[in-house]
C-alpha positions as CSV (number, residue, x, y, z in Angstrom):
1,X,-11.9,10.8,14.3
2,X,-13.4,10.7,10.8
3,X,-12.0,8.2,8.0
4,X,-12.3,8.4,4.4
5,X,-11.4,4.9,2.5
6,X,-8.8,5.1,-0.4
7,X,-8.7,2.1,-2.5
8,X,-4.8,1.3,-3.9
9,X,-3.8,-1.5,-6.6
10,X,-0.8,-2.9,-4.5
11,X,1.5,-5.6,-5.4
12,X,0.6,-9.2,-3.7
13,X,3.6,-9.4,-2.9
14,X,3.7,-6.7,-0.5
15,X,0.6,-7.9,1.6
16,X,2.3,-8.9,4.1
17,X,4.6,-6.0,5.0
18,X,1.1,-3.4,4.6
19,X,-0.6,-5.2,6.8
20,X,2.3,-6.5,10.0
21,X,4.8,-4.4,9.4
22,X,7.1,-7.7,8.0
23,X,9.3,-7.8,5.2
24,X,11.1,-10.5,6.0
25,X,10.1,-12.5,2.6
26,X,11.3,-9.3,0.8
27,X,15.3,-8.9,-0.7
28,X,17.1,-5.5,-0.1
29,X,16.3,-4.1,-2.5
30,X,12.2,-4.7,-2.1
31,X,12.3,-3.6,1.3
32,X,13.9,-0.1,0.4
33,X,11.3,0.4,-2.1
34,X,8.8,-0.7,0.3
35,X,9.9,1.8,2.5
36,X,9.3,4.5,0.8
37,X,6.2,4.1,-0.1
38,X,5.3,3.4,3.6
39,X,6.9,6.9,4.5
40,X,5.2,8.7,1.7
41,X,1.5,7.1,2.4
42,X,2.6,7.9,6.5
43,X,3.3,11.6,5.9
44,X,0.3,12.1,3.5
45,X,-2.7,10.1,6.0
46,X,-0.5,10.3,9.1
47,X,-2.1,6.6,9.3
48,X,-4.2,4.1,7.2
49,X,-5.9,0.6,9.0
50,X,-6.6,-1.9,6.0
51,X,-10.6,-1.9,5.8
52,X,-10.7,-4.5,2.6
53,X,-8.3,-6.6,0.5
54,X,-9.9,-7.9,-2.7
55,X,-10.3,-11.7,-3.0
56,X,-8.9,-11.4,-6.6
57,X,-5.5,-11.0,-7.8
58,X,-4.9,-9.7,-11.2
59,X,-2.0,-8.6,-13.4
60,X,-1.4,-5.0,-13.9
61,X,1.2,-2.7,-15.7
62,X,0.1,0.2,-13.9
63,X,-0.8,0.4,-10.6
64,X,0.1,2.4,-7.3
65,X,3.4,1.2,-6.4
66,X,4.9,1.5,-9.8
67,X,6.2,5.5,-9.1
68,X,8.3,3.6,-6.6
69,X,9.6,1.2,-9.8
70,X,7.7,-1.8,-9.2
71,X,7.6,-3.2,-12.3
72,X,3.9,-4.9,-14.0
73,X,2.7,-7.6,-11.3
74,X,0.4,-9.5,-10.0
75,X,-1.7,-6.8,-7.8
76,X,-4.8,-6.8,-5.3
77,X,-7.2,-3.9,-4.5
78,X,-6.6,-3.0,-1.2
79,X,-8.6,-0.5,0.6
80,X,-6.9,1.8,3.6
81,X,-9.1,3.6,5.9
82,X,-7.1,7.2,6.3
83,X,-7.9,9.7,8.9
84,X,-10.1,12.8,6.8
85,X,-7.5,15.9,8.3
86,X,-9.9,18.4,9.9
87,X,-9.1,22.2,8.2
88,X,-7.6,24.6,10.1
């Protein structure tokens, strides 16, 4: 299997449940939101393994959680290894 990488500005806050799956430090609310975005990044790759997470946080108003209504936060570059879909 081939893999393309995909580099996302995610919110720091959501390291944890990217890469183990745990949202325990998350409220309601964060975890629903969370959720989503982990079904929509599923059915688009299928799957994604984290290849790199950038050693430097930074503030950001836009970045790729905020169609899920994160508001401006501190984010990290975070690069996902995603299967390349072969064409039927």
């Amino acid at each position: 299997m081939q893999f393309e990488l995909l580099t996302l500005a995610l919110p720091t806050h959501w390291l944890t449940a990217v890469a183990y799956g745990d949202t325990s430090g998350m409220d309601d609310t964060e975890t629903g939101v969370f959720s989503r975005w982990l079904d929509d990044t599923t059915r688009e790759f299928g799957e994604y393994h984290i290849a790199e997470v950038s050693d430097d946080p930074y503030f950001a108003r836009y970045h790729d959680a905020a169609e899920y209504g994160v508001l401006a936060c501190d984010c990290v570059d975070v690069m996902l290894a995603v299967p390349i879909m072969a064409e039927a």
